[in-house]
C-alpha positions in Angstrom: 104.9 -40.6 190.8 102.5 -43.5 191.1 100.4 -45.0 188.2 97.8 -43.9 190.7 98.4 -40.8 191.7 98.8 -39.7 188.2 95.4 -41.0 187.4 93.9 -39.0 190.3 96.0 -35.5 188.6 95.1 -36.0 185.5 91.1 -36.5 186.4 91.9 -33.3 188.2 93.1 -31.4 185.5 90.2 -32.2 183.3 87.5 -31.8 185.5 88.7 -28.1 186.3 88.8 -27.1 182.9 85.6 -28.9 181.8 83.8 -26.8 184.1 85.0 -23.4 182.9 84.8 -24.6 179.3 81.0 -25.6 180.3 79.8 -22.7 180.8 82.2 -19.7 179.3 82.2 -20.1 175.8 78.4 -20.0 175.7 77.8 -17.1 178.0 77.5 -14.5 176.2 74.9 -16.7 174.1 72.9 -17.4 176.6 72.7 -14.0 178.6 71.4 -12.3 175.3 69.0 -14.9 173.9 68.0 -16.7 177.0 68.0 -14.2 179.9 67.7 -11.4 177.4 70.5 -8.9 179.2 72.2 -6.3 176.9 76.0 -6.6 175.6 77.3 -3.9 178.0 75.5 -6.6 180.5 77.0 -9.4 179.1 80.6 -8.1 179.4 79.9 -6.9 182.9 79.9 -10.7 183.3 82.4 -11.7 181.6 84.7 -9.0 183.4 84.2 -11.0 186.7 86.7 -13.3 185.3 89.3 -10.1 185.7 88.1 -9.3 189.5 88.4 -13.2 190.2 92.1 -12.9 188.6 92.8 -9.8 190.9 91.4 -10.9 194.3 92.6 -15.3 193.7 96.8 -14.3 194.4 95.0 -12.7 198.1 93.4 -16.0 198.9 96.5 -17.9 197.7 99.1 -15.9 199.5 97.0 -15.4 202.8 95.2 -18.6 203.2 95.8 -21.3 200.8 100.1 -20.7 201.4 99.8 -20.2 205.1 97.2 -22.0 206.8 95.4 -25.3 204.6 96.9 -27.7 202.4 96.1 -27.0 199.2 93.9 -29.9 198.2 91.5 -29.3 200.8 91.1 -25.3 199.9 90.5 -26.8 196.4 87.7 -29.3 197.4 86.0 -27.0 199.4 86.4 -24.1 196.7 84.6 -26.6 193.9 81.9 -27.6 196.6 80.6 -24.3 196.7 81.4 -23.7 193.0 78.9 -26.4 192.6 75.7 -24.5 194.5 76.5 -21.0 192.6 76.1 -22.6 189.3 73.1 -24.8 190.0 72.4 -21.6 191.5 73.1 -20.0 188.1 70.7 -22.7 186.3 67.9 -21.3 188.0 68.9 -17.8 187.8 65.6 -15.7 186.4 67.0 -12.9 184.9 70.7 -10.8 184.8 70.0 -9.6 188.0 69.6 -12.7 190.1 72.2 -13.7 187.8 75.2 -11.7 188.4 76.0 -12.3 192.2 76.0 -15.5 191.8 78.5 -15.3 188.7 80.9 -12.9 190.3 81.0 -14.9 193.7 81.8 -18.0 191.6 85.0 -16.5 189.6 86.3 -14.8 192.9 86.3 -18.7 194.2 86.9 -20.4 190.7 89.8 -18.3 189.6 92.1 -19.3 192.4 91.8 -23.3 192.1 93.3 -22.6 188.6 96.7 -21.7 190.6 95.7 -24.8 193.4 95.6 -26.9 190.6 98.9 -26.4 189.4 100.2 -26.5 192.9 98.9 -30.1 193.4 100.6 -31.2 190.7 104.0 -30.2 191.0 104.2 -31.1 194.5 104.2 -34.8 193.3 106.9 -34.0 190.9 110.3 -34.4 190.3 111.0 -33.1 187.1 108.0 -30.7 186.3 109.1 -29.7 182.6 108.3 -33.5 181.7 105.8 -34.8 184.4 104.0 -31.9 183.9 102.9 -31.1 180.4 101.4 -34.9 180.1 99.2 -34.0 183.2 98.3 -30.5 182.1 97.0 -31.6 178.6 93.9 -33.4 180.3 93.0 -29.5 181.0 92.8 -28.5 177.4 90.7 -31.7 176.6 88.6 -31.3 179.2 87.7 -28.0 177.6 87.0 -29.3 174.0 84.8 -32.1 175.7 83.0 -29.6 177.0 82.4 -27.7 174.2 81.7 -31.2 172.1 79.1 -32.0 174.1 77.2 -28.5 173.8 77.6 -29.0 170.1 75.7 -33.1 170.0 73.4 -31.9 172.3 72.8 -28.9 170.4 72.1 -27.1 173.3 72.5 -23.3 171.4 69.9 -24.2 168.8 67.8 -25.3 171.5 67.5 -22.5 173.7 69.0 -24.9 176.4 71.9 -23.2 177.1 71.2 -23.0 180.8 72.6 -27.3 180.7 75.7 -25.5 180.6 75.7 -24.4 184.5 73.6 -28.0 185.9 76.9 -29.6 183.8 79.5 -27.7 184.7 77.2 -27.9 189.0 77.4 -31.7 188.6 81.4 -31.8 187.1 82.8 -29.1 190.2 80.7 -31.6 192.5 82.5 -34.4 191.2 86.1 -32.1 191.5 85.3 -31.1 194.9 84.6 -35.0 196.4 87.9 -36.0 194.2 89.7 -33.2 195.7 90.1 -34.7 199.3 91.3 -37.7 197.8 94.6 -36.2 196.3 97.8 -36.3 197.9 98.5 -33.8 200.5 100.3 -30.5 199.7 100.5 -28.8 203.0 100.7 -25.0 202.8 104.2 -23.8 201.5 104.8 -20.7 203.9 103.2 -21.8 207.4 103.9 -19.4 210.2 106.3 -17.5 207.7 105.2 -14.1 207.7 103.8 -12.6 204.1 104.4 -9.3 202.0 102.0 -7.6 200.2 105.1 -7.9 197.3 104.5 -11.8 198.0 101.0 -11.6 197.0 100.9 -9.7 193.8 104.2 -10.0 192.6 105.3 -6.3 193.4 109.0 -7.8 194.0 109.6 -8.5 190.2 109.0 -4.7 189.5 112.2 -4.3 189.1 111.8 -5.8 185.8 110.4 -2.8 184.2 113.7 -0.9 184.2 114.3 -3.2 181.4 113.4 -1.4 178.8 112.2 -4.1 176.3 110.4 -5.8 179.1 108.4 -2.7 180.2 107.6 -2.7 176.2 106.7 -6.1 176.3 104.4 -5.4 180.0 102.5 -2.4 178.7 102.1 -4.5 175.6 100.6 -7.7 176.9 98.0 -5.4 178.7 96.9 -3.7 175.5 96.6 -6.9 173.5 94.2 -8.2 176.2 91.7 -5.6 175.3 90.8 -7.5 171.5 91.3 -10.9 173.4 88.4 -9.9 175.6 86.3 -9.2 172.1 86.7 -13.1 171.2 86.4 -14.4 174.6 83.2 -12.2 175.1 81.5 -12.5 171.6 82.9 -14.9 169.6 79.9 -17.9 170.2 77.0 -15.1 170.2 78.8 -13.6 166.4 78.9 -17.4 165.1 74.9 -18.2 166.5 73.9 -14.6 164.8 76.3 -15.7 162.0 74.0 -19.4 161.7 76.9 -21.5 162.4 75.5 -24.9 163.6 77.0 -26.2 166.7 79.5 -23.2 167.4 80.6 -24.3 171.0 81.9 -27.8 169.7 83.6 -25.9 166.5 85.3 -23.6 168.6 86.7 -26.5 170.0 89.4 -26.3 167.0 90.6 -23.1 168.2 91.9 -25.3 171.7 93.2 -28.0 169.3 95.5 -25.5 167.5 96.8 -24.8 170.8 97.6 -28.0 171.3 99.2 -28.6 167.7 101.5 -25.1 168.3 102.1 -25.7 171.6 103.8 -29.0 170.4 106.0 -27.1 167.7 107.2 -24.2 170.0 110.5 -25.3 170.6 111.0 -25.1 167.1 109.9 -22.4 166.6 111.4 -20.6 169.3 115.0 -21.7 168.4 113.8 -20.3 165.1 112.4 -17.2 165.1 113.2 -16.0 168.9 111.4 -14.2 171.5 110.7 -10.5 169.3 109.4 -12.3 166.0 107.7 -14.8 168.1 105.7 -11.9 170.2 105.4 -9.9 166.7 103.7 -13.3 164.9 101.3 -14.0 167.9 99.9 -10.2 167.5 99.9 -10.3 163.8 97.4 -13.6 164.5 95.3 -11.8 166.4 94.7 -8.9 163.7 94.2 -11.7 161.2 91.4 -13.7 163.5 89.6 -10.5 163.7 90.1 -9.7 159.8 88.7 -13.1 159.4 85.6 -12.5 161.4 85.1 -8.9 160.5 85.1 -10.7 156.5 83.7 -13.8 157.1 80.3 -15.7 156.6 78.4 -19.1 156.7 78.4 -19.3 152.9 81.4 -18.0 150.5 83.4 -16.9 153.1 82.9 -20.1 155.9 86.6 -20.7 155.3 87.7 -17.5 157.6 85.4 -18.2 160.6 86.7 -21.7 160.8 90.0 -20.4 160.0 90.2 -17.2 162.7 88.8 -20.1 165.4 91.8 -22.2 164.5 94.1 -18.7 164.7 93.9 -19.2 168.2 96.7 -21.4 169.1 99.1 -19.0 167.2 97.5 -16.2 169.2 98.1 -18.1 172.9 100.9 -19.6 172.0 103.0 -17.2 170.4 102.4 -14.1 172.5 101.4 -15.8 176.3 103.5 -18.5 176.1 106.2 -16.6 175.2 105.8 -14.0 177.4 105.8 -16.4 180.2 108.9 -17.9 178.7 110.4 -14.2 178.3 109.3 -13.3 181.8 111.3 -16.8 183.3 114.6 -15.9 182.0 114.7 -12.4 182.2 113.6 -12.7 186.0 116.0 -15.2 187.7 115.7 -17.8 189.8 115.2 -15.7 193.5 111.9 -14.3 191.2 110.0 -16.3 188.7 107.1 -17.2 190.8 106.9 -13.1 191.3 107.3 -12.3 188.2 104.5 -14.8 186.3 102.2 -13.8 189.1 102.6 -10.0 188.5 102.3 -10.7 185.1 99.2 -12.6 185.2 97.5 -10.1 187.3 98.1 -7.4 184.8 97.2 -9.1 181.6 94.2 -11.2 183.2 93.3 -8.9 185.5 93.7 -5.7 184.3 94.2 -6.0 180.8 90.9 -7.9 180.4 89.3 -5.9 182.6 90.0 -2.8 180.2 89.2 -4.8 177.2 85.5 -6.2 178.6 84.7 -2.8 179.3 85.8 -2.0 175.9 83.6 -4.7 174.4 80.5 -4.3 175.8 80.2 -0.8 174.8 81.3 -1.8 171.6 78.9 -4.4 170.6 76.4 -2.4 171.9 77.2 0.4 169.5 77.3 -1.6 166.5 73.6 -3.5 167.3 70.6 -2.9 165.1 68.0 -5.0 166.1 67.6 -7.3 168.9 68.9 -10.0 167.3 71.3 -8.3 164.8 74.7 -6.4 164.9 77.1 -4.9 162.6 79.8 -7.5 163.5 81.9 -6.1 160.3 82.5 -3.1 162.1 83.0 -4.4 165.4 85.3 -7.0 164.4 87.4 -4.4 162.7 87.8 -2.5 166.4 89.6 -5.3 168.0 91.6 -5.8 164.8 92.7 -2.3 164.4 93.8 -2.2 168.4 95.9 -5.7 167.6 97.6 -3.7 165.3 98.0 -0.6 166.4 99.7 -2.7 169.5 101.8 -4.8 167.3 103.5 -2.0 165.2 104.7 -0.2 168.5 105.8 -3.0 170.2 108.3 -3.8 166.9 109.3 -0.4 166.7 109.9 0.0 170.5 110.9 -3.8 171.7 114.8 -4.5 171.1 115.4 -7.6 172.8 117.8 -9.4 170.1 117.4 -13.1 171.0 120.1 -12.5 173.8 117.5 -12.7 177.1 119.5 -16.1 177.9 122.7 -14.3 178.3 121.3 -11.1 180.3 121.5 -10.8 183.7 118.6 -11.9 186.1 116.4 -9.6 188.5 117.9 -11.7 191.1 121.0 -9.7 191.1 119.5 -6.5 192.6 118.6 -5.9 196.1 115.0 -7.0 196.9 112.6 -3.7 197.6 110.8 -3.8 200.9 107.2 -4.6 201.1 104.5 -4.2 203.7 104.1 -7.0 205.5 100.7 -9.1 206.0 
């Protein structure tokens, strides 16, 4: 790969996750205080991201796989990112609002696969080229959520920047896009299975026992993850925390830091007390929040933000890990996508649903909630999920030596 080239992916990479870290974090924020929508409203909104996760493998498999190369989809995907948020900027109210949000993350959500497919196809080795390319993502995202905090756009009532920013950085994505190198379409004039599209030909997995264990419990744990995606930046505003969105930046800088120490950890502590560990942070974030305050207690906000990478790291990353070795080489790319549509698509789905009613329960005024006892919900469902998963799960550190999917017969699929 060319000093060039990686320039051009690495640009890439940030831009796409500066513009969902533009606007995300502060959503919820800004539907309640500026376009004055309810919480049940506000996690209707955030739940797009789950229909966007269900309907992006359908464009990949049947158009971005078959018929355009892939840095062409992605350039005209970000154009027309770029009108619906300017188109969000102006948005009136929650009901002029909402379209436009849902259309964007049915188009957003699949460039986050595109991305990933322009990048390897320049690779040779992607477990080292990779991860120096990828990392421009997750600063991207902190940028973003540093320059909400200087600008001090939550204190100002100026959360609508958010969308013109994140408008003017898909723009920019979408011109840079048809610049990159070409990645023609992987399956052209091959026909496609509906298996193909979702995954359905890594269900064989689930006979495992521990893995079906491990499925059903990466869907449940995505029901409190949507509670700190959703609410997190509205709790700290109501809270008085100044400059949330850049603080909340800390929580994608543990990520990085655990990322880093993984493979130490995984040697370690192996794939059960890994899983175990990254539930058990996710009770503890939520203990932290339920408990904690802008003046004694400031120490457990800052500290159930930073909780974060242990939460990513040690139960998705894991999982995806899990998921690679126990599938076999004939199905990894099945198996991760069946696995993301459950956990981002269905899970979270489940879990915004959850939320919204939630919050909305616990609110008693129109600036004021009961966040002690809604923090405590998500809390007690992250461990209600971790102590069956380390009673049920079995898996003794031995996935390396076990058999891969790829040793049974493939099931038939309807064909597309």
């Amino acid at each position: 790969m060319t000093a060039g080239i990686r320039v051009k992916l690495s640009t890439m990479m940030f831009l796409e996750f500066f513009i969902w870290g533009a606007w995300f974090v502060t959503m919820g924020t800004y539907l309640t205080k500026g376009l004055h929508s309810t919480d049940v409203q506000s996690a209707t909104a955030y739940a797009t991201q789950s229909l966007g996760a269900i309907v992006a493998p359908f464009i990949i498999g049947l158009i971005a796989d078959k018929y355009f190369s892939a840095q062409k989809i992605l350039g005209v995907l970000h154009l027309l990112g770029a009108a619906l948020m300017y188109y969000e900027y102006k948005a009136p109210d929650f009901a002029g609002f909402y379209p436009g949000i849902l259309a964007y993350m049915i188009i957003y959500m699949p460039t986050l696969a595109l991305v990933n497919s322009v990048s390897f196809k320049q690779m040779k080795d992607t477990t080292k080229e990779f991860p120096p390319i990828r990392v421009f993502g997750t600063a991207g995202w902190i940028v973003a959520g540093i320059i909400i905090g200087l600008l001090q756009w939550e204190q100002k009532g100026a959360l609508a920047s958010t969308f013109l920013m994140a408008s003017v950085a898909s723009l920019g994505l979408g011109l840079l896009s048809f610049t990159l190198p070409d990645t023609p379409p992987a399956k052209k004039g091959q026909q496609t299975s509906l298996g193909d599209i979702i995954g359905l030909d890594s269900i064989g997995l689930l006979k495992n026992k521990s893995y079906l264990v491990f499925f059903l419990a990466s869907i449940a744990i995505c029901i409190p993850l949507a509670f700190y995606y959703n609410f997190t930046n509205p709790f700290l505003n109501e809270a008085g925390m100044k400059s949330a969105a850049g603080i909340q930046t800390f929580g994608q800088g543990s990520e990085l830091l655990f990322m880093a120490l993984m493979p130490v950890f995984f040697v370690r502590l192996g794939v059960k007390k890994m899983l175990g560990l990254g539930m058990l942070a996710w009770a503890l974030r939520y203990l932290c929040f339920a408990y904690g305050n802008v003046e004694a207690n400031y120490w457990m906000l800052i500290a159930g933000i930073v909780l974060h990478g242990i939460c990513y790291d040690f139960f998705f990353v894991t999982g995806y890990i899990y998921t690679d070795r126990l599938a076999g080489d004939r199905f990894k790319s099945a198996a991760q996508g069946f696995i993301t549509l459950a956990t981002y698509g269905v899970g979270m789905l489940i879990g915004f649903s959850i939320a919204g009613s939630v919050v909305g329960h616990w609110q008693t005024s129109a600036n004021s909630h009961n966040w002690q006892s809604i923090w405590l919900v998500p809390c007690g469902i992250a461990v209600a999920v971790l102590v069956l998963f380390m009673l049920l799960f079995t898996d003794k550190n031995k996935t390396e030596t076990q058999p891969g999917l790829d040793i049974e017969e493939p099931s038939s699929s309807l064909e597309i």
